[in-house]
C-alpha positions in Angstrom: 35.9 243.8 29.9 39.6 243.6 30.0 41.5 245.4 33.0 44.7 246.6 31.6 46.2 248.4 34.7 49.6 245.8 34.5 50.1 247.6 31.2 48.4 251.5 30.6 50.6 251.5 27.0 48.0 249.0 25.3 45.5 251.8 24.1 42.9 250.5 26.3 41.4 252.6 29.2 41.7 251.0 32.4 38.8 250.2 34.7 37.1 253.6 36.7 39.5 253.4 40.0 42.1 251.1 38.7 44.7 253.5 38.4 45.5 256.7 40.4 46.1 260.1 38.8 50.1 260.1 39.2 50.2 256.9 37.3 47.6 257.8 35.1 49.9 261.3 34.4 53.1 259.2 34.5 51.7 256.8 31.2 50.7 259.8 29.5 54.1 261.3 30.0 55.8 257.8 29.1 53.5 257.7 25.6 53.8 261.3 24.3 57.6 260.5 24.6 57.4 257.9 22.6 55.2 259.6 20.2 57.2 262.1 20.2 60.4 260.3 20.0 61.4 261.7 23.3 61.5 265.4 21.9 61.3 267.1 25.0 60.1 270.6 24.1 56.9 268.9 21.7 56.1 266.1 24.8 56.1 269.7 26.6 53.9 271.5 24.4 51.6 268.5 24.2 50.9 268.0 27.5 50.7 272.0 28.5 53.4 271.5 30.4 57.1 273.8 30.6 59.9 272.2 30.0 61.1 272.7 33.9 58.0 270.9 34.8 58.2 267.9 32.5 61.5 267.2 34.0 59.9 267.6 37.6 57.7 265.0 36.2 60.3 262.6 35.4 62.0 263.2 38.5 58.9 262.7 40.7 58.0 258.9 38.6 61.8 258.2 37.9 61.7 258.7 34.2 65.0 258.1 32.5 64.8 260.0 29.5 68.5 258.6 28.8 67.0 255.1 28.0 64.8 253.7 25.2 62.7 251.9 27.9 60.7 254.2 30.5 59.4 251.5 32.8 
């Protein structure tokens, strides 16, 4: 089985353990922006989060919403 923990974007779920739960949360944040075309209030909505908190969130993993690139 392939471990993809270098890159959570590929689809693929990483091994049990591989990944913690903030940088499990922080790829879900990074693909629902692109998904969403970084439309903050649906990437909101989709994750049940506020708007205030999403931007917590990209505070707390140092997501620049002002680039194309979130890594």
């Amino acid at each position: 089985m392939q471990n993809n923990v270098s890159n959570p974007n590929k689809g693929t779920l990483p091994e049990p353990g591989a990944m913690s739960m903030d940088e499990i949360e922080k790829a879900m944040i990074i693909k629902t922006l692109t998904y969403y075309n970084q439309n903050i209030s649906q990437v909101a909505k989709a994750l049940g989060l506020s708007r205030g908190a999403l931007y917590r969130r990209f505070e707390k993993y140092g997501i620049d919403i002002s680039k194309n690139t979130f890594d």
